[in-house]
PQR file with spaces between the fields and no chain letter, atoms N, CA, C, O and H, PARSE charges and radii, in Angstrom:
ATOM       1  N    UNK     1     114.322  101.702   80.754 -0.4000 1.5000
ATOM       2  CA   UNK     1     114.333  103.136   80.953 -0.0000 2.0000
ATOM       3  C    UNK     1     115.741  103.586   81.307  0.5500 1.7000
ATOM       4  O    UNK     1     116.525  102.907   81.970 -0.5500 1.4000
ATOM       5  N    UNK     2     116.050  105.053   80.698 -0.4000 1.5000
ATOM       6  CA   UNK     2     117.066  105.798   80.959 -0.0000 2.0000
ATOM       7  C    UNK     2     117.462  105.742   82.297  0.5500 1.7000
ATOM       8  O    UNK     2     116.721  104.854   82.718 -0.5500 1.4000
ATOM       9  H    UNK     2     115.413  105.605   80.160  0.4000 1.0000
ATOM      10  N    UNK     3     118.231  106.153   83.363 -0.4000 1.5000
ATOM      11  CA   UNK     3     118.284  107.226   84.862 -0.0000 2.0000
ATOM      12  C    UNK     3     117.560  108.306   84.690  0.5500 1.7000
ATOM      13  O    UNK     3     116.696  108.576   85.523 -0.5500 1.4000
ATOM      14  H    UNK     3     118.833  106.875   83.021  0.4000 1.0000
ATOM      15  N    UNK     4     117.748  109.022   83.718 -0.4000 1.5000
ATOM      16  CA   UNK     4     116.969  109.926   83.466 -0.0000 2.0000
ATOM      17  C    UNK     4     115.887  110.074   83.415  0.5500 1.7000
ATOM      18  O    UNK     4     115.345  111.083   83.866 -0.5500 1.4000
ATOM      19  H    UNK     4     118.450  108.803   83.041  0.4000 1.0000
ATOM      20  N    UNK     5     115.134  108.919   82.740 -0.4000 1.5000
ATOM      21  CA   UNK     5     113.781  108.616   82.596 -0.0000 2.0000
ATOM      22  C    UNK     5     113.053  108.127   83.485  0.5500 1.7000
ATOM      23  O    UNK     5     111.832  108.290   83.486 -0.5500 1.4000
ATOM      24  H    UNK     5     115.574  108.099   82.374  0.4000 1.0000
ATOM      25  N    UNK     6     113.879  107.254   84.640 -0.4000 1.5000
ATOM      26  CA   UNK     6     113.503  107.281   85.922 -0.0000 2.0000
ATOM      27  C    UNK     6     113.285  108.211   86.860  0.5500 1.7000
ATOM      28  O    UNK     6     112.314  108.199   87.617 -0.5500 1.4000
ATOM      29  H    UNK     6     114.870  107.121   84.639  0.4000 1.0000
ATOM      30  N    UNK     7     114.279  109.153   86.854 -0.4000 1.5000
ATOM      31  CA   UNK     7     114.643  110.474   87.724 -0.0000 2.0000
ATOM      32  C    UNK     7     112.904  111.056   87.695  0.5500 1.7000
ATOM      33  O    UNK     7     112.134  111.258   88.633 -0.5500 1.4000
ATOM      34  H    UNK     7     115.068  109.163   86.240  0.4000 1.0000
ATOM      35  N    UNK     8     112.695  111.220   86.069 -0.4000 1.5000
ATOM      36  CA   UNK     8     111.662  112.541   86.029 -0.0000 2.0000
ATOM      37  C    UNK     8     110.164  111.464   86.232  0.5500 1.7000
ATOM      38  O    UNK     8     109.230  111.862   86.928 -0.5500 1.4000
ATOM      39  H    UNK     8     113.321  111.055   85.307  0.4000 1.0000
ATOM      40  N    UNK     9     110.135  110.625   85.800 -0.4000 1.5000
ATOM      41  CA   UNK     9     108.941  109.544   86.345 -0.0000 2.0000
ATOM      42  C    UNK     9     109.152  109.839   88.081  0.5500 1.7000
ATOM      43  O    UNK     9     108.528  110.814   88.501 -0.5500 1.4000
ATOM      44  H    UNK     9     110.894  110.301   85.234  0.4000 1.0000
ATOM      45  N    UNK    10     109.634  109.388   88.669 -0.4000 1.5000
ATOM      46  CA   UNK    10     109.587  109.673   90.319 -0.0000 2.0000
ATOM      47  C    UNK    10     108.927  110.634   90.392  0.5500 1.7000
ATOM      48  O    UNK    10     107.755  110.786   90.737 -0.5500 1.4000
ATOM      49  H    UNK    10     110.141  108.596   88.327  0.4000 1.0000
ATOM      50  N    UNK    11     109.947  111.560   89.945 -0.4000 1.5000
ATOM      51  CA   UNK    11     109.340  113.203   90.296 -0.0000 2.0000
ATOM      52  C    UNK    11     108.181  113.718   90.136  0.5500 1.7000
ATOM      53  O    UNK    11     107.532  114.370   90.953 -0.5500 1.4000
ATOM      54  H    UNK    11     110.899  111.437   89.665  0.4000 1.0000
ATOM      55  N    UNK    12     107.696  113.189   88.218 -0.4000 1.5000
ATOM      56  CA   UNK    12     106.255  113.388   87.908 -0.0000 2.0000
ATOM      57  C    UNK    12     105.138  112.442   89.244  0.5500 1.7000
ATOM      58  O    UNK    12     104.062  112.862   89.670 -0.5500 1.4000
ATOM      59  H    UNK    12     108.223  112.659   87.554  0.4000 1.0000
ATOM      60  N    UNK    13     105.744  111.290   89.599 -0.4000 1.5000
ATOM      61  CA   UNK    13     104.911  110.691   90.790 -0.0000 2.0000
ATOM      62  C    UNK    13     104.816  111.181   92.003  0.5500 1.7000
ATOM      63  O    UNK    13     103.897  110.763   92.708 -0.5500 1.4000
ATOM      64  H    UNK    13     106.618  110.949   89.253  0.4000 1.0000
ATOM      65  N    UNK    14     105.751  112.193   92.538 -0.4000 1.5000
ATOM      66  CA   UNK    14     105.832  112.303   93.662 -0.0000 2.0000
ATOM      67  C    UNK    14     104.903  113.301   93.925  0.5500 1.7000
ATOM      68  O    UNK    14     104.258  113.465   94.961 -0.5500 1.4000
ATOM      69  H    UNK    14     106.498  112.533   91.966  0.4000 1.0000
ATOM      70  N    UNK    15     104.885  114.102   92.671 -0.4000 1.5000
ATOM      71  CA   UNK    15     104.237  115.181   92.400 -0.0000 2.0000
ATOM      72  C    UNK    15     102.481  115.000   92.495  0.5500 1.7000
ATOM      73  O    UNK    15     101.742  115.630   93.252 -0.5500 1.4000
ATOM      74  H    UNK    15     105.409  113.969   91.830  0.4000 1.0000
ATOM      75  N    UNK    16     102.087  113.978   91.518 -0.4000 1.5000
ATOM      76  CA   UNK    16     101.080  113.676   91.323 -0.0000 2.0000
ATOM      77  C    UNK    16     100.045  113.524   92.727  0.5500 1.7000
ATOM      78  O    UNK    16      98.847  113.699   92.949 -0.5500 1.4000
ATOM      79  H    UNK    16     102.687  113.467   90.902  0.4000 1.0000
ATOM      80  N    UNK    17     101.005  113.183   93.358 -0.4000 1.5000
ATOM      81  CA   UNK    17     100.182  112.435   94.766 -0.0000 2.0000
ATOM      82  C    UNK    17     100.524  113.129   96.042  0.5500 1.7000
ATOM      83  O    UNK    17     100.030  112.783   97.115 -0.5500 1.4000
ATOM      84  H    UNK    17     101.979  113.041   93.178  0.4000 1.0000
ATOM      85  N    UNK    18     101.572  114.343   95.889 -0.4000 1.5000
ATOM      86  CA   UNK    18     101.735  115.567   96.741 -0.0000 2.0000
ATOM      87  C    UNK    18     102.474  115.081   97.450  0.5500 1.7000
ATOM      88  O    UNK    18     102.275  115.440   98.611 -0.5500 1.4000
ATOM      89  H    UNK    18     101.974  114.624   95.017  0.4000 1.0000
ATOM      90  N    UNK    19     103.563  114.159   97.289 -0.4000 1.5000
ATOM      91  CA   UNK    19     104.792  113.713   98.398 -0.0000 2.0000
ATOM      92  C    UNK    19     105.619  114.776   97.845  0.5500 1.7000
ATOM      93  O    UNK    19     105.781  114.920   96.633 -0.5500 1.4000
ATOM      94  H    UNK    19     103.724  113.867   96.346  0.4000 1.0000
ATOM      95  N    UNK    20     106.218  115.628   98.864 -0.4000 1.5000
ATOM      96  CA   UNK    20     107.777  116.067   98.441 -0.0000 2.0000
ATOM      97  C    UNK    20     108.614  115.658   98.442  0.5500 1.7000
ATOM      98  O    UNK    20     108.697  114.934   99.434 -0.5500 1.4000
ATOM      99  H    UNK    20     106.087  115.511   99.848  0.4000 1.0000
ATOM     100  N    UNK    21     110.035  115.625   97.485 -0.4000 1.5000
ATOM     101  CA   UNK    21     110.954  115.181   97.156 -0.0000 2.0000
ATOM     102  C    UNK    21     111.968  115.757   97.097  0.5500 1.7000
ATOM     103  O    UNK    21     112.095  116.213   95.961 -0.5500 1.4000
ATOM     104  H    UNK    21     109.968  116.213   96.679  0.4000 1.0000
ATOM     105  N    UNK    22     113.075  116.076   97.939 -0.4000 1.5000
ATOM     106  CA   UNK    22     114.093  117.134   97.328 -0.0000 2.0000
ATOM     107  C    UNK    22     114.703  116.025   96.568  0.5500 1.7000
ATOM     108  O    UNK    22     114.443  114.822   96.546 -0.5500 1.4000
ATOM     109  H    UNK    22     112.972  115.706   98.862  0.4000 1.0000
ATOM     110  N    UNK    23     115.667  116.813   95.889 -0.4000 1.5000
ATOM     111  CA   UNK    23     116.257  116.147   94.778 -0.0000 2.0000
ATOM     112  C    UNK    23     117.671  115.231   95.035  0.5500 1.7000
ATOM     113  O    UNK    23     118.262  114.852   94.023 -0.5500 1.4000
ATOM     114  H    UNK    23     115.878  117.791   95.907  0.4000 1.0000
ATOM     115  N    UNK    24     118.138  114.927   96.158 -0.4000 1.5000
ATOM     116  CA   UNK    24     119.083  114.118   97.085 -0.0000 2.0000
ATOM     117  C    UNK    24     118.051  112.814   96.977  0.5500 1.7000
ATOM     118  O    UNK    24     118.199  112.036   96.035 -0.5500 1.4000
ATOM     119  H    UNK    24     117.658  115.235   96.979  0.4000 1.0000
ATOM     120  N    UNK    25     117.134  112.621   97.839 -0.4000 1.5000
ATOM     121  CA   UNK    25     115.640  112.062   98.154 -0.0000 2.0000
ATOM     122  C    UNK    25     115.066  111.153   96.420  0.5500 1.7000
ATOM     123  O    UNK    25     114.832  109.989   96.096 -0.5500 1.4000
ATOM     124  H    UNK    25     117.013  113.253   98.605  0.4000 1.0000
ATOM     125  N    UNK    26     115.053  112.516   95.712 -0.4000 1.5000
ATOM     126  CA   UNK    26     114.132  111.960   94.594 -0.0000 2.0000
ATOM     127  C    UNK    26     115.575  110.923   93.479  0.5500 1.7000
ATOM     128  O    UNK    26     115.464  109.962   92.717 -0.5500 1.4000
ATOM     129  H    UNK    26     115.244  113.462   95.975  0.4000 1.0000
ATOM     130  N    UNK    27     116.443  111.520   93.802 -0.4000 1.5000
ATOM     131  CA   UNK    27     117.850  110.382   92.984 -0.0000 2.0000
ATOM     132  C    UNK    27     117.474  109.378   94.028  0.5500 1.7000
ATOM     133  O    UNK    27     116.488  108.751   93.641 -0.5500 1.4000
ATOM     134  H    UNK    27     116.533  112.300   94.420  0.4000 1.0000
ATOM     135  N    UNK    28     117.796  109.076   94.942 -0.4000 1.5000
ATOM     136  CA   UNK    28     117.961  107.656   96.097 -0.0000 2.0000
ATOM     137  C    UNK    28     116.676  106.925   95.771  0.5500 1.7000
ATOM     138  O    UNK    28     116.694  105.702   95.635 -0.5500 1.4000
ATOM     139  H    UNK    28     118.597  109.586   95.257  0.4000 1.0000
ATOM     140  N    UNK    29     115.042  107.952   95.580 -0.4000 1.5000
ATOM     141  CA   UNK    29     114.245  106.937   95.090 -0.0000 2.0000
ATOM     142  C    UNK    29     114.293  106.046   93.667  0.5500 1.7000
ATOM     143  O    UNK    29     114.091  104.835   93.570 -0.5500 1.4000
ATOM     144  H    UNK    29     115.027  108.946   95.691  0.4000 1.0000
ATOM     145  N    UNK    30     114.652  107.086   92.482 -0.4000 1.5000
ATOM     146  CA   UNK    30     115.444  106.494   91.427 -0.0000 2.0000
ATOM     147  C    UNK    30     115.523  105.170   91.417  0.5500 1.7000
ATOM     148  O    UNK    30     114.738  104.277   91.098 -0.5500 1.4000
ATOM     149  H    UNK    30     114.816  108.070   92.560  0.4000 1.0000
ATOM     150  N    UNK    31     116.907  105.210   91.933 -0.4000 1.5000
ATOM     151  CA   UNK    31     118.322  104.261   92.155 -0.0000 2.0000
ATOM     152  C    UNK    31     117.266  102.508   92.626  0.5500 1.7000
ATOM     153  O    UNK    31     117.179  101.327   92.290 -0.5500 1.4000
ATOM     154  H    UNK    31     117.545  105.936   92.192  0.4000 1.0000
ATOM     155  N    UNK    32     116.623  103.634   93.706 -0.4000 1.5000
ATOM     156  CA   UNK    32     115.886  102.009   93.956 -0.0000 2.0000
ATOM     157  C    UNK    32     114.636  101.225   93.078  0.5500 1.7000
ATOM     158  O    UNK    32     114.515  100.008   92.943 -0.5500 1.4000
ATOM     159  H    UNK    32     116.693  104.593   93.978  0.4000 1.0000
ATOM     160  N    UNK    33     113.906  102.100   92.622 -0.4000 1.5000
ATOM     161  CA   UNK    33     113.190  102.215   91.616 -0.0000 2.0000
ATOM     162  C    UNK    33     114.016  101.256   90.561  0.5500 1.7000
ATOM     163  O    UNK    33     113.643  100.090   90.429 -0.5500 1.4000
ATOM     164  H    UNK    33     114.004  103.089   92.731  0.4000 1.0000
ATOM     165  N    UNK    34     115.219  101.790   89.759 -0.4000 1.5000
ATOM     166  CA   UNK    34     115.579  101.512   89.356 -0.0000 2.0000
ATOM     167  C    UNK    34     116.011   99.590   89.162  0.5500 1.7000
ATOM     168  O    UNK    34     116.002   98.794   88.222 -0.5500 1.4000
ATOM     169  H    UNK    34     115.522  102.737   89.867  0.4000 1.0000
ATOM     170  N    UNK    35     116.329   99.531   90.549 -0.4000 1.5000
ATOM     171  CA   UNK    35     117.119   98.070   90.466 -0.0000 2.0000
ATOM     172  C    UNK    35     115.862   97.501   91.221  0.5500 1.7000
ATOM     173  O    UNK    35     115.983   96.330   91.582 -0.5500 1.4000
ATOM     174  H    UNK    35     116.336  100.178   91.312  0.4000 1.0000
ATOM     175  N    UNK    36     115.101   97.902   91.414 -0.4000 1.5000
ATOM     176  CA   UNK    36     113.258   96.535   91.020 -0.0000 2.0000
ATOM     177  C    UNK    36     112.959   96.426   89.556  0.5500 1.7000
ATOM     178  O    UNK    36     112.775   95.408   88.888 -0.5500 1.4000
ATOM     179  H    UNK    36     115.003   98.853   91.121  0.4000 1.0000
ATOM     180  N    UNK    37     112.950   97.675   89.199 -0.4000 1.5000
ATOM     181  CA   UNK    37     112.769   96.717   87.429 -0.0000 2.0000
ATOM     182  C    UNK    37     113.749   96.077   87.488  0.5500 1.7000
ATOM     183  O    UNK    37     113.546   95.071   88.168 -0.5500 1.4000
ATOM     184  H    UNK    37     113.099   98.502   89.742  0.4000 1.0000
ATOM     185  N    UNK    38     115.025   96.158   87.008 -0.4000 1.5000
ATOM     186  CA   UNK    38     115.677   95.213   86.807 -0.0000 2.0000
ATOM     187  C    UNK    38     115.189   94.088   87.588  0.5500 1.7000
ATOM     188  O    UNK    38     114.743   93.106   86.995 -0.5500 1.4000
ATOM     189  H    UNK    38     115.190   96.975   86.456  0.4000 1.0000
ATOM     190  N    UNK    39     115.228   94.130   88.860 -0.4000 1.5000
ATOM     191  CA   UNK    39     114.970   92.337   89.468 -0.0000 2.0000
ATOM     192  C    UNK    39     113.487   92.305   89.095  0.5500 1.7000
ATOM     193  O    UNK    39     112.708   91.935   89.973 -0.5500 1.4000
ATOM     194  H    UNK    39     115.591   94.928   89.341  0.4000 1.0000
ATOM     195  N    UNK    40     113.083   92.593   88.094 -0.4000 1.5000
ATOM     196  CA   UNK    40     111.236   92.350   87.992 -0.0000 2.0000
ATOM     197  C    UNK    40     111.754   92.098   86.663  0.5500 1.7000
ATOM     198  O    UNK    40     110.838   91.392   86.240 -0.5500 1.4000
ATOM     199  H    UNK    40     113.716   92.893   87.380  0.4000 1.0000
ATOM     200  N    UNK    41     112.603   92.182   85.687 -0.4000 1.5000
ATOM     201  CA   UNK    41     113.142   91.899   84.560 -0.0000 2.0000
ATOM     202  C    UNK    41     113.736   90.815   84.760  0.5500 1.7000
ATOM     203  O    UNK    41     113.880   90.220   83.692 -0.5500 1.4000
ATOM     204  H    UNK    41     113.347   92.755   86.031  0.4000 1.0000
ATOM     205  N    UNK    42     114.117   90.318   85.547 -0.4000 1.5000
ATOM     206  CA   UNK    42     115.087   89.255   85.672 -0.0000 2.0000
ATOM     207  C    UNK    42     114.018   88.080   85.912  0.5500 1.7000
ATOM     208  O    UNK    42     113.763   87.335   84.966 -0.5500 1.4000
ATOM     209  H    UNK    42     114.000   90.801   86.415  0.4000 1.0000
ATOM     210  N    UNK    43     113.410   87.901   87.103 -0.4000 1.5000
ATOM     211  CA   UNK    43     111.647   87.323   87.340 -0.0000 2.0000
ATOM     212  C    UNK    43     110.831   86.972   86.131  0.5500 1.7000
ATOM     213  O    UNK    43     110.386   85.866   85.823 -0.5500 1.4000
ATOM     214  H    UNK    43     113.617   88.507   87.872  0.4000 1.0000
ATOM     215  N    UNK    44     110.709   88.194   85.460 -0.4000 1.5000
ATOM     216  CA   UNK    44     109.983   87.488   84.368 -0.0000 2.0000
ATOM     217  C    UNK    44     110.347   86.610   83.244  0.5500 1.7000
ATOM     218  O    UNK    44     109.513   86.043   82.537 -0.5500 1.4000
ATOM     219  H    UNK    44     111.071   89.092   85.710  0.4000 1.0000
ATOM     220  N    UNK    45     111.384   86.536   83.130 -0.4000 1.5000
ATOM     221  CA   UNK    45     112.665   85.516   82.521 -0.0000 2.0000
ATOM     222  C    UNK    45     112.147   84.238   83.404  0.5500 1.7000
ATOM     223  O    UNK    45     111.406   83.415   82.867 -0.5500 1.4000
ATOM     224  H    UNK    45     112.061   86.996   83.704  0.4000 1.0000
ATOM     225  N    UNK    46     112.477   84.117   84.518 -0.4000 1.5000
ATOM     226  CA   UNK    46     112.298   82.881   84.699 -0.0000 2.0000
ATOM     227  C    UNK    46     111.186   82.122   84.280  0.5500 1.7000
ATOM     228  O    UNK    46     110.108   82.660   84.025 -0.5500 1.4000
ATOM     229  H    UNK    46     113.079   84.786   84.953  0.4000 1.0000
ATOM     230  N    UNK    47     111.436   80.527   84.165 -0.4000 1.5000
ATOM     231  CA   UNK    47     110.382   79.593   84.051 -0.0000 2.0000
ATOM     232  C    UNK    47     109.826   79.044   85.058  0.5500 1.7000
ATOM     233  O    UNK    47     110.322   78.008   85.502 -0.5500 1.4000
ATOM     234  H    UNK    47     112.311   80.091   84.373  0.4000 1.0000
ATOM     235  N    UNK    48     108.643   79.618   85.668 -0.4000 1.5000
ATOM     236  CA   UNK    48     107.573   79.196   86.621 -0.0000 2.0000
ATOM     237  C    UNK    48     106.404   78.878   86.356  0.5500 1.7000
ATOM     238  O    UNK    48     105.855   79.708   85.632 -0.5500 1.4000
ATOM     239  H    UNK    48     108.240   80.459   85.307  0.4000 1.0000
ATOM     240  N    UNK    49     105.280   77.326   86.865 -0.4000 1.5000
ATOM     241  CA   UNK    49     104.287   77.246   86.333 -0.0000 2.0000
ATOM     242  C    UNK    49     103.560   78.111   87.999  0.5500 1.7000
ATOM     243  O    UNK    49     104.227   78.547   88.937 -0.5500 1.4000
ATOM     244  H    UNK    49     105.726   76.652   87.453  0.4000 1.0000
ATOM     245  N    UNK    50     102.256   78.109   87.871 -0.4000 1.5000
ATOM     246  CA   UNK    50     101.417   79.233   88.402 -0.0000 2.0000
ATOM     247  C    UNK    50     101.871   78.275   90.159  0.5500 1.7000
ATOM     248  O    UNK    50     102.080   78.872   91.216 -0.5500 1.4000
ATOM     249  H    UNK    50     101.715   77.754   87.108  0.4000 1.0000
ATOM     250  N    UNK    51     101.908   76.938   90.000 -0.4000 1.5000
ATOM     251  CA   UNK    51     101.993   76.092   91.250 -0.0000 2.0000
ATOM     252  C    UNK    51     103.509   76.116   91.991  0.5500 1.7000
ATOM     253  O    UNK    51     103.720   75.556   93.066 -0.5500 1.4000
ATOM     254  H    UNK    51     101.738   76.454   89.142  0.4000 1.0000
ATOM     255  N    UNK    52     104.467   76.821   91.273 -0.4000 1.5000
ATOM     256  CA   UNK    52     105.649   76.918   92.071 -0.0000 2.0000
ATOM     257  C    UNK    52     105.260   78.936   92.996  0.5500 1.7000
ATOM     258  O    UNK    52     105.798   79.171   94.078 -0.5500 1.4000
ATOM     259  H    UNK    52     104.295   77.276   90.399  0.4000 1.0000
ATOM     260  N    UNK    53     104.510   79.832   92.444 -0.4000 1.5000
ATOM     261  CA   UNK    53     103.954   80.810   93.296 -0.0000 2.0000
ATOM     262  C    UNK    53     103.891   80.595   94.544  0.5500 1.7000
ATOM     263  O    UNK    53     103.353   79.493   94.656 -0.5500 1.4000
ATOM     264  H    UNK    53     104.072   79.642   91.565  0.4000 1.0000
ATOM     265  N    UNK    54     104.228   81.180   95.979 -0.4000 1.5000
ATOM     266  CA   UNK    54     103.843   80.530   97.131 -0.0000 2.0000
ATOM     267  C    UNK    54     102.077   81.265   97.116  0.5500 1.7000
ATOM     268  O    UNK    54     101.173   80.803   97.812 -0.5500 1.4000
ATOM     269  H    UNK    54     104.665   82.075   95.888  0.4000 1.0000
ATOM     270  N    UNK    55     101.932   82.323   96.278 -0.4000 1.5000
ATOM     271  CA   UNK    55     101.075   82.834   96.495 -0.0000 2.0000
ATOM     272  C    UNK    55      99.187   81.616   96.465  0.5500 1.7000
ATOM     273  O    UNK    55      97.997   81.665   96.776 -0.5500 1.4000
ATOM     274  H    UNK    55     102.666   82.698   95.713  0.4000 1.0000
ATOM     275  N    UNK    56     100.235   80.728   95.848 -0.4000 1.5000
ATOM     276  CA   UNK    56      98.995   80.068   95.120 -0.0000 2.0000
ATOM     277  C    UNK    56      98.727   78.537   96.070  0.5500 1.7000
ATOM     278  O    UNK    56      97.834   77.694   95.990 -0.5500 1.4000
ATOM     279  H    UNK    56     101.201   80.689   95.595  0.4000 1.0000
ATOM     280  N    UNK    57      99.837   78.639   96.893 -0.4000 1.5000
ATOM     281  CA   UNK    57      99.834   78.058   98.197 -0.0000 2.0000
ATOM     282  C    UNK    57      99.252   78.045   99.247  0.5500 1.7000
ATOM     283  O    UNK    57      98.753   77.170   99.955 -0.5500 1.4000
ATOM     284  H    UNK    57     100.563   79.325   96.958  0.4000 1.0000
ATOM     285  N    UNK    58      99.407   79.563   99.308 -0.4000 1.5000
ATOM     286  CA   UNK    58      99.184   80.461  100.787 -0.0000 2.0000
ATOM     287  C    UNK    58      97.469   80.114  101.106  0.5500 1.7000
ATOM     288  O    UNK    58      96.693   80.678  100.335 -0.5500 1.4000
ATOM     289  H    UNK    58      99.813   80.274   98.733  0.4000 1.0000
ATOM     290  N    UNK    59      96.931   79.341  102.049 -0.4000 1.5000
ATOM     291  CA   UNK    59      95.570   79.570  102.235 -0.0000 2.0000
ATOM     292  C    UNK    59      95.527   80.594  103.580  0.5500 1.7000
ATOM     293  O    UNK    59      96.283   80.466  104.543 -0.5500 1.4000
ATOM     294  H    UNK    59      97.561   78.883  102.675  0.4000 1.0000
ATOM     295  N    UNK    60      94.750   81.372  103.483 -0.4000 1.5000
ATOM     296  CA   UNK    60      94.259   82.433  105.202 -0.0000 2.0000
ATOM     297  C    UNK    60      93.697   81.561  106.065  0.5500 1.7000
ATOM     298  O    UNK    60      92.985   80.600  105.776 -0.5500 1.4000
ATOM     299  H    UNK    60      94.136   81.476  102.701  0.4000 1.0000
ATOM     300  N    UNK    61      94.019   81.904  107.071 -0.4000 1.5000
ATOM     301  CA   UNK    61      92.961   81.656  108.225 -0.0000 2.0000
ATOM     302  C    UNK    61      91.546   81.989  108.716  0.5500 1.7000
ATOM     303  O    UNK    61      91.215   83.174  108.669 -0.5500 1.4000
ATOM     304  H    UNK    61      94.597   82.685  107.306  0.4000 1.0000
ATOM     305  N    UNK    62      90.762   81.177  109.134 -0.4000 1.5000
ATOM     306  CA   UNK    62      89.445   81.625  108.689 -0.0000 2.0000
ATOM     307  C    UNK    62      89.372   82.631  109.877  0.5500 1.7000
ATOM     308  O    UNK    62      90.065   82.725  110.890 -0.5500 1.4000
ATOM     309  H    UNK    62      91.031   80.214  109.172  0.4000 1.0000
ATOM     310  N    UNK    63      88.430   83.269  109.477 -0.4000 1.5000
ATOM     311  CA   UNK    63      88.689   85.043  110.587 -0.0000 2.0000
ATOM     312  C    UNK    63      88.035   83.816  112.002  0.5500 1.7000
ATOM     313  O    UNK    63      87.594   82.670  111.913 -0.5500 1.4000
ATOM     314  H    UNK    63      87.866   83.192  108.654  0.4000 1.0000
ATOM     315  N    UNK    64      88.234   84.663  113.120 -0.4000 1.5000
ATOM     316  CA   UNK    64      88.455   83.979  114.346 -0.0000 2.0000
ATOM     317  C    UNK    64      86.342   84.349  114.523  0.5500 1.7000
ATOM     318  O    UNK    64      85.833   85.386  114.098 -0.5500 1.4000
ATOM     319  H    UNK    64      88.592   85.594  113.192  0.4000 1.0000
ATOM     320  N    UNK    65      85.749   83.515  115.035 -0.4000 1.5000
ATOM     321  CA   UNK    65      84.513   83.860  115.733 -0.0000 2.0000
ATOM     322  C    UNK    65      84.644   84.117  117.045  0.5500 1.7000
ATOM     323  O    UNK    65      85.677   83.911  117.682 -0.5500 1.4000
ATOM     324  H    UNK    65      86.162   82.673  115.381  0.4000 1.0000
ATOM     325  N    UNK    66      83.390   84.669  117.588 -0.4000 1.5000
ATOM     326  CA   UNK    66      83.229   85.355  118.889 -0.0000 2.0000
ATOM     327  C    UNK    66      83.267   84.147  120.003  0.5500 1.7000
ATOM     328  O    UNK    66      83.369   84.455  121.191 -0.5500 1.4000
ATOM     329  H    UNK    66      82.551   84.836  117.071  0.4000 1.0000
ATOM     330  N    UNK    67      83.174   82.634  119.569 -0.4000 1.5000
ATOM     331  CA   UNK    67      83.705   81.966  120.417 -0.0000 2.0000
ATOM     332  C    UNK    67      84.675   81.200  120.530  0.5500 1.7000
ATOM     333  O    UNK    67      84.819   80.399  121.453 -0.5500 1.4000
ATOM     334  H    UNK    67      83.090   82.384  118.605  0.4000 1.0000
ATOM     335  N    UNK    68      85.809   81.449  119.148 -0.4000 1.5000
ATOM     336  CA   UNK    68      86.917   81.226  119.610 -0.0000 2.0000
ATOM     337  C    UNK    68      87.741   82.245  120.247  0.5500 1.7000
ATOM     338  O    UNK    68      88.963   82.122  120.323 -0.5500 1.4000
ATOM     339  H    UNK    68      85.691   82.100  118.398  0.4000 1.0000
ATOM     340  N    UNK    69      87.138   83.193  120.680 -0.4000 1.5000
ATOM     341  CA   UNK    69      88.236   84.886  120.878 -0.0000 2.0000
ATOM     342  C    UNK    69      87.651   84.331  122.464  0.5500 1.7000
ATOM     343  O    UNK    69      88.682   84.593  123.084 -0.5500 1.4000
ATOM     344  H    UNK    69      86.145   83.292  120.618  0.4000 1.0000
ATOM     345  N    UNK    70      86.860   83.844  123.358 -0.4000 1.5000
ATOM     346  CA   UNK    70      86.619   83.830  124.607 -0.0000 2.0000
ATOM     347  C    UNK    70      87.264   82.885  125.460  0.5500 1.7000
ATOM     348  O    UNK    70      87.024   82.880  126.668 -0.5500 1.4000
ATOM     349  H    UNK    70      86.023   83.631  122.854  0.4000 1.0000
């Protein structure tokens, strides 16, 4: 995408969901907007199998019971 095409995507979003934006605000969201795609462009380039994910690592903790909380 353009800057441009970023600019008015924000805006159409900010809009959509009733955040205001002045337009100082809605460039700075841009900008950042902007350089996550890129690093989400760059990510998907890489070569990862599903087991280097930490996500696929990560186990939770089992929720606490009423007699370990006493």
């Amino acid at each position: 995408m353009e800057e441009q095409e970023v600019l008015n995507y924000v805006k159409a979003a900010s809009a959509a969901v009733g955040l205001k934006l002045d337009a100082e605000r809605a460039v700075a969201v841009a900008q950042h907007f902007g350089r996550t795609v890129a690093m989400a462009r760059l990510l998907e380039q890489a070569q990862l199998a599903p087991e280097h994910e930490l996500a696929e690592i990560y186990r939770a903790a089992p929720f606490p019971t009423e007699e370990a909380q006493a």
